[in-house]
DSSP file (Angstrom, degrees, kcal/mol; ACC not computed):
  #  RESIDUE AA STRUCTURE BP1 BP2  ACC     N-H-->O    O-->H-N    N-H-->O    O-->H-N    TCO  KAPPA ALPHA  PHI   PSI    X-CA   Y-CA   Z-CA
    1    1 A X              0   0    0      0, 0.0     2,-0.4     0, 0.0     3,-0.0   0.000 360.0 360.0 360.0 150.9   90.0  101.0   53.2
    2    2 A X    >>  -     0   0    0      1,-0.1     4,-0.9     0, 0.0     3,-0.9  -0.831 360.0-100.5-117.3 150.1   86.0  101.4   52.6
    3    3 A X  H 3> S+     0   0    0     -2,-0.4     4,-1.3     1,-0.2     5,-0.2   0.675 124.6  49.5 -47.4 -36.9   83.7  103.1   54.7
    4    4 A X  H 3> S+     0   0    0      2,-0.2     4,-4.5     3,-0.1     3,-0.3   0.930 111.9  50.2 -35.3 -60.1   82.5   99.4   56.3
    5    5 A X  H <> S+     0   0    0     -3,-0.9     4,-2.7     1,-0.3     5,-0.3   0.921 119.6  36.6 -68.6 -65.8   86.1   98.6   56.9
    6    6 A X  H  X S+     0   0    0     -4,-0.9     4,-0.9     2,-0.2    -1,-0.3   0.634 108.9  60.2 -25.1 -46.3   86.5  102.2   58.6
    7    7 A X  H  X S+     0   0    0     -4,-1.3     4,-2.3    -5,-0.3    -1,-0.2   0.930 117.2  34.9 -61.6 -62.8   83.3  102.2   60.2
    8    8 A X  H >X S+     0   0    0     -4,-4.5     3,-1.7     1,-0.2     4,-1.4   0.950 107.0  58.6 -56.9 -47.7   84.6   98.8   62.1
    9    9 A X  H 3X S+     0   0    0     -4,-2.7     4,-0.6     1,-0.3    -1,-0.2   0.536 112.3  46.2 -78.6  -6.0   87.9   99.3   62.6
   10   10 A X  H 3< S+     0   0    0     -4,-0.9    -1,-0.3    -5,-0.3    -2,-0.2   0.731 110.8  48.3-104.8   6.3   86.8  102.5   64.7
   11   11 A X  H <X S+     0   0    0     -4,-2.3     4,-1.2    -3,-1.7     3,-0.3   0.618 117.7  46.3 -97.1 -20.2   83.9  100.9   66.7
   12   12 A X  H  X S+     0   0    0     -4,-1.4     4,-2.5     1,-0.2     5,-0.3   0.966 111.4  46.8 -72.7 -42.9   86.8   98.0   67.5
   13   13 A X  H  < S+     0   0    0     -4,-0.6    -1,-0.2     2,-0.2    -2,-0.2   0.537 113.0  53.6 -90.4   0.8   89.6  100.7   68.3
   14   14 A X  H  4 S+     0   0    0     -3,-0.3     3,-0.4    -4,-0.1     4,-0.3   0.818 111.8  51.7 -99.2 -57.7   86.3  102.7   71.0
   15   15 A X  H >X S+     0   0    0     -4,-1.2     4,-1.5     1,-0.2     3,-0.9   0.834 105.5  50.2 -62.9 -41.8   86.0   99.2   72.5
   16   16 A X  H 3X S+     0   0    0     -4,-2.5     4,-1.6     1,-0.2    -1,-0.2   0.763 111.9  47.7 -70.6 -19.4   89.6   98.8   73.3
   17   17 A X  H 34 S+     0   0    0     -3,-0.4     4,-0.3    -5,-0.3    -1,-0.2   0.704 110.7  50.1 -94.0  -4.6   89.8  101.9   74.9
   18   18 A X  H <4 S+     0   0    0     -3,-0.9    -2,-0.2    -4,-0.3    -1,-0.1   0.533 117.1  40.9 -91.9 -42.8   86.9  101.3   76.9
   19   19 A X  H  X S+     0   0    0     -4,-1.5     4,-2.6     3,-0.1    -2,-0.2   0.832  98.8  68.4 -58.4 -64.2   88.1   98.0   78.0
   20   20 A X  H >X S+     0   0    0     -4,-1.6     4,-1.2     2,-0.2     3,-0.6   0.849 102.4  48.5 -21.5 -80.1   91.9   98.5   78.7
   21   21 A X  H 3> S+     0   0    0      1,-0.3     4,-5.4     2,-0.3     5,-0.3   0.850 113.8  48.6 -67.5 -37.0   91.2  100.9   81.8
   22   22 A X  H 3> S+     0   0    0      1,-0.3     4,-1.1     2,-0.2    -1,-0.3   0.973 108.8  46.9 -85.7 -37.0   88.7   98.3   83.3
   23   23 A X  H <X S+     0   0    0     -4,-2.6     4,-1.3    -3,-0.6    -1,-0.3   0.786 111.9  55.2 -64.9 -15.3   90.5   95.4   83.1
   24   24 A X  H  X S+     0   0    0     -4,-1.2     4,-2.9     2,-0.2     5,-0.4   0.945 111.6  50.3 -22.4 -53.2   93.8   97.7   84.8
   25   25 A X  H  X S+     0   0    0     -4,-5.4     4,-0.8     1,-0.3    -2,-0.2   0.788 110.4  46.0 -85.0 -12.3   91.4   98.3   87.4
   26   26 A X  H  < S+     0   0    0     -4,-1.1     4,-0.4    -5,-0.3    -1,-0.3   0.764 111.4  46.3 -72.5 -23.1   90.6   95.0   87.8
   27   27 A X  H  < S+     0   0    0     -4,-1.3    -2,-0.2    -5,-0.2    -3,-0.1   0.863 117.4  43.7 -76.8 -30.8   94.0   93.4   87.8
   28   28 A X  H >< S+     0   0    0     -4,-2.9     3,-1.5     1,-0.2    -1,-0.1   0.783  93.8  81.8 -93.2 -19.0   95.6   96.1   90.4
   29   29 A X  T 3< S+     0   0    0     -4,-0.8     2,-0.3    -5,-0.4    -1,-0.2   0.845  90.1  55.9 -41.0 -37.9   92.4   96.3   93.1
   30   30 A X  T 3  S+     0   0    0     -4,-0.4     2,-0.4    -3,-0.1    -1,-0.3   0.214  83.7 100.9 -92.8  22.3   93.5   93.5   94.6
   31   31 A X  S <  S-     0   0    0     -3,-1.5     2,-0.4    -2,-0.3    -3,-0.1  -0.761  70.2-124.4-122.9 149.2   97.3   94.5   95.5
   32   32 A X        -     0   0    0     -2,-0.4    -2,-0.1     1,-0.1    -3,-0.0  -0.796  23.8-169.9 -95.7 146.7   98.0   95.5   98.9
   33   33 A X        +     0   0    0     -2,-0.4    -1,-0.1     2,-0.0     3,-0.1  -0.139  28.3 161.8-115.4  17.1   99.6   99.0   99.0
   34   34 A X        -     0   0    0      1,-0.1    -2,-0.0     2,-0.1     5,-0.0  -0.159  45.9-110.5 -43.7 128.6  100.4   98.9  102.0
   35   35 A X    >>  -     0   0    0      1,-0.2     4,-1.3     3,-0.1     3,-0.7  -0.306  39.0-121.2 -58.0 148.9  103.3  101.2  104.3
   36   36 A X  H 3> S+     0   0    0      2,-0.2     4,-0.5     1,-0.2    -1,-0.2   0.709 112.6  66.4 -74.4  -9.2  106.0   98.8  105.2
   37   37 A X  H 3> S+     0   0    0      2,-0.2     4,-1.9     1,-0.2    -1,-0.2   0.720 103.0  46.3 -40.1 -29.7  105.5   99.4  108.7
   38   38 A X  H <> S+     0   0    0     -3,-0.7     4,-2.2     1,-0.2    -2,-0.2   0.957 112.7  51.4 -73.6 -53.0  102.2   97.7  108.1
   39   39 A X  H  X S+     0   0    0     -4,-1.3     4,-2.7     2,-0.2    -1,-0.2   0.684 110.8  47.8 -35.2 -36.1  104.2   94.9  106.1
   40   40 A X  H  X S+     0   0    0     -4,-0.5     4,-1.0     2,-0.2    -1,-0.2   0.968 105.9  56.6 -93.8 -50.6  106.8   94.4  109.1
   41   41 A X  H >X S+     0   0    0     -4,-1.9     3,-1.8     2,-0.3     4,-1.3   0.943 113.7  42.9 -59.3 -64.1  103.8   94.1  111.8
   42   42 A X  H >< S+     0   0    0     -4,-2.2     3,-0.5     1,-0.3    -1,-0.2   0.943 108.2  60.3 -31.1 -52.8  102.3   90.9  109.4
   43   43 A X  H >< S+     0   0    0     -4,-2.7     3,-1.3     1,-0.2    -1,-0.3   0.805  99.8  51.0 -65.8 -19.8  105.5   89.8  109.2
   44   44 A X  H X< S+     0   0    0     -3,-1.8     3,-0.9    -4,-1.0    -1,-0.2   0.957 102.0  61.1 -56.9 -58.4  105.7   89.4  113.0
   45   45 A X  T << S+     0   0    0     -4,-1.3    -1,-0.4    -3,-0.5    -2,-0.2   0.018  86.7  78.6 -68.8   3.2  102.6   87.5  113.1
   46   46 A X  T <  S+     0   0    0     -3,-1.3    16,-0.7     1,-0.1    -1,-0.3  -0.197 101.7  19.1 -36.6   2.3  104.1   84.5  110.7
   47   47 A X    <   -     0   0    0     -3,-0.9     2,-0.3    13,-0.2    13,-0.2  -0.855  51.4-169.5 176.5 141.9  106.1   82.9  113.4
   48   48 A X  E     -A   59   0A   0     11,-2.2    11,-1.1    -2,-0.2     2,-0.4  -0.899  14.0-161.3-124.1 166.4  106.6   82.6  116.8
   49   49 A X  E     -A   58   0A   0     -2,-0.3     2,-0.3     9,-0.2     9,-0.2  -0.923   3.5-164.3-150.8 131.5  109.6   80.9  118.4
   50   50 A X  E     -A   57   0A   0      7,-3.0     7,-2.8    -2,-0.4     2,-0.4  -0.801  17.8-127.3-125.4-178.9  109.9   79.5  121.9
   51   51 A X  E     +A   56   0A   0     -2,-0.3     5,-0.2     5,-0.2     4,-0.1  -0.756  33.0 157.7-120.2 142.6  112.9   78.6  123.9
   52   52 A X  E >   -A   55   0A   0      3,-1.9     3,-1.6    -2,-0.4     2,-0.3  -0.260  58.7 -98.5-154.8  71.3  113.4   74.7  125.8
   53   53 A X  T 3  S+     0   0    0      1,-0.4     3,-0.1    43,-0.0    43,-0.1  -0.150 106.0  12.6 -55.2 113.1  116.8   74.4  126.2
   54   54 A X  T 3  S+     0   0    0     -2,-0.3    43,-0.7    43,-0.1    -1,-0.4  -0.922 125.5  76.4-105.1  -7.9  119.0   72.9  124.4
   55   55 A X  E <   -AB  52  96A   0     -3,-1.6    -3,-1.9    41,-0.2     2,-0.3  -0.489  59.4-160.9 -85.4 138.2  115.5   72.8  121.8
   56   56 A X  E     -AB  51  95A   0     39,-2.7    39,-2.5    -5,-0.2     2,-0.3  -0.816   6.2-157.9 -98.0 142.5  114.2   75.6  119.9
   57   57 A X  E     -AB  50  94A   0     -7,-2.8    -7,-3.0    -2,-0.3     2,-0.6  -0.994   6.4-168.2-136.8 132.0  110.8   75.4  118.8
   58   58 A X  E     -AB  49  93A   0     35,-1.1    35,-1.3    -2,-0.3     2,-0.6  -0.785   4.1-164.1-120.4 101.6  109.4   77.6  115.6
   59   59 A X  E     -AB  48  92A   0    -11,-1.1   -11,-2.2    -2,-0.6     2,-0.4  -0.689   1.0-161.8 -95.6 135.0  106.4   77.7  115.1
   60   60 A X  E     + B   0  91A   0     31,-2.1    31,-0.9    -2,-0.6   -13,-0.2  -0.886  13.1 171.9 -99.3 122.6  104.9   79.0  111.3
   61   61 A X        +     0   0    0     -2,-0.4     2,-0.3     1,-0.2   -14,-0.1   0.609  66.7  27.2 -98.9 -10.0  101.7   79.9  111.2
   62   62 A X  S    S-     0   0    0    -16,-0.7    -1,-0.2    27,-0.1    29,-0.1  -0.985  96.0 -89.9-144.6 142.3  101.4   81.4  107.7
   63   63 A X        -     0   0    0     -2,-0.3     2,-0.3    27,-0.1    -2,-0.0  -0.452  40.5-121.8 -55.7 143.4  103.6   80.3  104.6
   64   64 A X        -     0   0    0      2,-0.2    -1,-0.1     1,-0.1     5,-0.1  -0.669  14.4-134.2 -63.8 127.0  106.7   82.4  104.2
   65   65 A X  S    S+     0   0    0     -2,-0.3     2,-0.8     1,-0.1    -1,-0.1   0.807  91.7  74.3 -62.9 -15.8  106.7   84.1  100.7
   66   66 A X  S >  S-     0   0    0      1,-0.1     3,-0.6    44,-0.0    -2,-0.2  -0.796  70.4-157.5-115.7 121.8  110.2   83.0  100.4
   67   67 A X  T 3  S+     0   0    0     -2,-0.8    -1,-0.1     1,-0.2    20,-0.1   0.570  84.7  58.7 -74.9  -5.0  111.1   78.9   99.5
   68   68 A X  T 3   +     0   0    0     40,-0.1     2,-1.1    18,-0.1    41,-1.0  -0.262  66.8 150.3-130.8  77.8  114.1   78.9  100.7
   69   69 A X  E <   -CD  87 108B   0     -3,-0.6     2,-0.8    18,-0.6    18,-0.7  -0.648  19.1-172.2 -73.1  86.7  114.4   79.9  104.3
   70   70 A X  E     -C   86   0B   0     -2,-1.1     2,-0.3    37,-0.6    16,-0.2  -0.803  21.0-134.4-113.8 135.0  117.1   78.6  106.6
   71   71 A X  E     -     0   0B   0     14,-1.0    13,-1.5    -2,-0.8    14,-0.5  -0.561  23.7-175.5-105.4 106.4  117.6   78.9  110.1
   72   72 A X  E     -CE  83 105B   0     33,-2.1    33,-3.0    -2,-0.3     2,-0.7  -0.572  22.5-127.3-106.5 126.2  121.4   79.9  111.3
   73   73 A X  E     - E   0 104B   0      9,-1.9     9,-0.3    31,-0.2    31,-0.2  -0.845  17.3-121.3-115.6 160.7  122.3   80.1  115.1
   74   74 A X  E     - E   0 103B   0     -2,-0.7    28,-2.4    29,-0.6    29,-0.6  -0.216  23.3-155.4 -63.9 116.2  123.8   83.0  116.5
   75   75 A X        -     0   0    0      4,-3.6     4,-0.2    26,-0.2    26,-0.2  -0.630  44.6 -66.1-103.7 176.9  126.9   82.3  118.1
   76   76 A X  S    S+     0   0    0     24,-0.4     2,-0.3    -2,-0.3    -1,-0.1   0.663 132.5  42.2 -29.7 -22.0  128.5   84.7  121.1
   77   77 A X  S    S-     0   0    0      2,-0.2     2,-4.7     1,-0.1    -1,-0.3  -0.574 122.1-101.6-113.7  88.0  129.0   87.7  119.3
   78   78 A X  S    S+     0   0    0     -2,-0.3    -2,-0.2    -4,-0.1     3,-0.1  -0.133  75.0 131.1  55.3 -35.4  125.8   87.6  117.4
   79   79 A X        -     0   0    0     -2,-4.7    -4,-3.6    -5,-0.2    -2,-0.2   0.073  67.3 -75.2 -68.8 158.0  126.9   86.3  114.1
   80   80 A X        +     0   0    0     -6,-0.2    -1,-0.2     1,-0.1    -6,-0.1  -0.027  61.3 162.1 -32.3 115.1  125.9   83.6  111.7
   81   81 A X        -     0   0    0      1,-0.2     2,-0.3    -3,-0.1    -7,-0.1  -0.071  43.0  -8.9-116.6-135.1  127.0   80.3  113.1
   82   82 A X  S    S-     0   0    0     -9,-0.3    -9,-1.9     1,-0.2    -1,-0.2  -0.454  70.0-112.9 -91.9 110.9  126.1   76.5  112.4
   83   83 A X  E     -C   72   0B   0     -2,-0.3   -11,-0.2   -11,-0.2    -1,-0.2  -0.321  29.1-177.4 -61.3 132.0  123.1   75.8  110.1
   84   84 A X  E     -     0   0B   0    -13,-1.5   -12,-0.2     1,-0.2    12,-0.2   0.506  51.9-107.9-109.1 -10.5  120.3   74.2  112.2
   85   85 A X  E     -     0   0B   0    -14,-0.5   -14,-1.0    10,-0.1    -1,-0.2  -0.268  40.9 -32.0  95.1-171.0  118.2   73.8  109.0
   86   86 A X  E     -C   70   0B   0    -16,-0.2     2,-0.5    -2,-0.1   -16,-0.2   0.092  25.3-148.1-108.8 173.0  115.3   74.8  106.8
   87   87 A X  E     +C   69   0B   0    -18,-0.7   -18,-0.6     1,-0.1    -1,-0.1  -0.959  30.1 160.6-131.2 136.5  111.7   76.1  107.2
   88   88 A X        -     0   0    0     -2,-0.5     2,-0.2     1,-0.4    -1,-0.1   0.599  53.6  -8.7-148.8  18.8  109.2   74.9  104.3
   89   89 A X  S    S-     0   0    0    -27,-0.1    -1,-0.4   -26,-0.0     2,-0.4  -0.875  93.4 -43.3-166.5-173.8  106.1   75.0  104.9
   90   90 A X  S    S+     0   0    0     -2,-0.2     2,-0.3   -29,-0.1   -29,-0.2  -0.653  92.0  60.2 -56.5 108.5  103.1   75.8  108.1
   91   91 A X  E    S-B   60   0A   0    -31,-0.9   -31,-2.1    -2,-0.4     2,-0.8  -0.984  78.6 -39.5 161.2 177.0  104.2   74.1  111.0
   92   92 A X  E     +B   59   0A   0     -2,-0.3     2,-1.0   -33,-0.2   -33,-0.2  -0.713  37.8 176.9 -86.8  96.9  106.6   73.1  114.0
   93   93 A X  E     -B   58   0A   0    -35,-1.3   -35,-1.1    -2,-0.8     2,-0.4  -0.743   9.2-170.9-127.7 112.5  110.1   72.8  114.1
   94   94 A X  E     +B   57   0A   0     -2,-1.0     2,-0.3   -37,-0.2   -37,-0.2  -0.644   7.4 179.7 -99.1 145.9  112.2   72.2  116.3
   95   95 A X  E     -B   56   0A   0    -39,-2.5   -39,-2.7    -2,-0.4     2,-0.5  -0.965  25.4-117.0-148.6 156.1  116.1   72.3  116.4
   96   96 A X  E     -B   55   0A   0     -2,-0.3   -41,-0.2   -41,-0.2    -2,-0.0  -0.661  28.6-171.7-104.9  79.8  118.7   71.8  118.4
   97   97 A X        -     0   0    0    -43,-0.7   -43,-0.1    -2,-0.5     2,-0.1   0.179  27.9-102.4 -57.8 155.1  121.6   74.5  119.7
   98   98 A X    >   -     0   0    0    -45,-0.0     3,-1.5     1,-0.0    -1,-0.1  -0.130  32.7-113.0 -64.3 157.2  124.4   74.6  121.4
   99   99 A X  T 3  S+     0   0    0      1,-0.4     2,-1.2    -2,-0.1    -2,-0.1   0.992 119.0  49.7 -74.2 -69.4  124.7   75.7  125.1
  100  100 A X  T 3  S+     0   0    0      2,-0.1   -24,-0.4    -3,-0.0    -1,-0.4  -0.105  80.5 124.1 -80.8  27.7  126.4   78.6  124.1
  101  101 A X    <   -     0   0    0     -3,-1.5   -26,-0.2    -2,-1.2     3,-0.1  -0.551  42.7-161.4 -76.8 123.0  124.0   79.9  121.3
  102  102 A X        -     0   0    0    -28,-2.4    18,-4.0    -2,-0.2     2,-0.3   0.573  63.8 -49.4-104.8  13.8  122.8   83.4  121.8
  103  103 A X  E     -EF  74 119B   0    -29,-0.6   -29,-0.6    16,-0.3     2,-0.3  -0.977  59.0 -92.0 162.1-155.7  119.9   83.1  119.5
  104  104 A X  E     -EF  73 118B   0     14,-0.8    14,-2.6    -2,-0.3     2,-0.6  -0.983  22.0-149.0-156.2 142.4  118.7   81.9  115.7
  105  105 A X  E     -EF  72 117B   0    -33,-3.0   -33,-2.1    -2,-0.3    12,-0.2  -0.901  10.8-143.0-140.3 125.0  118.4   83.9  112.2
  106  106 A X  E     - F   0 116B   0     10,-1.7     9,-1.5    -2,-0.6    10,-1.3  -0.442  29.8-166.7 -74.1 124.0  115.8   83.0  109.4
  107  107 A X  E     - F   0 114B   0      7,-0.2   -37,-0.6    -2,-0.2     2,-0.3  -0.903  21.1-142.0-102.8 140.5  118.0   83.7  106.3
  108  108 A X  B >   -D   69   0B   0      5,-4.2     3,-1.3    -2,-0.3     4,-0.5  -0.488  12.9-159.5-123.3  96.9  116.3   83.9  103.3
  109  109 A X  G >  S+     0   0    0    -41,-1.0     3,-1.3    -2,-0.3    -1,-0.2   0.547  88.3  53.3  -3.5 -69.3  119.1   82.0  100.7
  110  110 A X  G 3  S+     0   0    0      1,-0.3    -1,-0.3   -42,-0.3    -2,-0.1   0.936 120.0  22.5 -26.5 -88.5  117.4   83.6   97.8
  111  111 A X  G <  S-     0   0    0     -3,-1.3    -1,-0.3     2,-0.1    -2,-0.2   0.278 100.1-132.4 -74.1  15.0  117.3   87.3   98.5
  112  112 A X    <   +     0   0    0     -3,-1.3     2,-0.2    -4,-0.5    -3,-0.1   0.570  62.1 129.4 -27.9  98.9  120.4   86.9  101.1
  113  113 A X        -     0   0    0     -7,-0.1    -5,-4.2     0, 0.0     2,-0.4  -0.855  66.5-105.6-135.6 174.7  118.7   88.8  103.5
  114  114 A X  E     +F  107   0B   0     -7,-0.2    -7,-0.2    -2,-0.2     3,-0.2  -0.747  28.6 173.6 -60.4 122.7  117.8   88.6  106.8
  115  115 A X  E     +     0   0B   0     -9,-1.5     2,-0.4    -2,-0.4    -8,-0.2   0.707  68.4   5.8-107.9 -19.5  114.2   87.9  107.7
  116  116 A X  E     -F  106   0B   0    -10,-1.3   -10,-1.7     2,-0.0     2,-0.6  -0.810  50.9-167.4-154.7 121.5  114.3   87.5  111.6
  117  117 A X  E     +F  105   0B   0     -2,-0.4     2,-0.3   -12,-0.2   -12,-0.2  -0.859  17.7 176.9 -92.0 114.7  116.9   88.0  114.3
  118  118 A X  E     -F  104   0B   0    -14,-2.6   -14,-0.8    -2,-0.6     2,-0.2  -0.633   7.4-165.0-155.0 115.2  115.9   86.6  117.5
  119  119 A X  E      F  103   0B   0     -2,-0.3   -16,-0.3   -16,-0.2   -17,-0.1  -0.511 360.0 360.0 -95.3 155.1  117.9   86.6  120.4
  120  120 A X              0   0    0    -18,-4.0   -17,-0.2    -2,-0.2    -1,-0.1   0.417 360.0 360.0-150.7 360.0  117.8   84.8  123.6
């Protein structure tokens, strides 16, 4: 290598090192780091659900991060019953239960977890 080639290749390898960090610090500023308490309390606020019997009504006010949500109701002892069907986007939905339903649970297919138990 000749003193040019050297000369560059360390003013290139000063610049990369100069660079790196500030695009890091741009790519993670933006990421919430949030406790999950904080996390649970948003999630609240992403639905509401009201009761009209036999009709359930859900309302979403913000997308759910997860695309395949579907909404199970609760039969007498709590558990997963009878698929009432899926949530996919910002909106209203309404579904219809059984008399003897004690309530509905957002599943989320994907992750199979729960995302909301709510009983009634």
């Amino acid at each position: 290598m000749i003193s040019s080639q050297r000369k560059a290749h360390k003013f290139i390898w000063l610049g990369i090192i100069v660079i790196i960090p500030i695009l890091l610090f741009f790519a993670i500023r933006d990421l919430d780091f949030s406790s999950p308490f904080a996390k649970n309390q948003a999630q609240q606020e992403e639905l509401s659900v009201s009761l009209d019997r036999p009709l359930v009504k859900v309302h979403l006010h913000r997308p759910l991060k997860s695309p395949s949500v579907v909404v199970y109701e609760l039969d007498s002892e709590g558990k997963r019953g009878a698929v009432l069907g899926q949530l996919e986007g910002v909106g209203t939905y309404t579904f219809s239960t059984t008399p003897r339903s004690k309530g509905i649970l957002i599943f989320d297919e994907i992750k199979k977890e729960e995302r909301y138990k709510i009983e009634f």
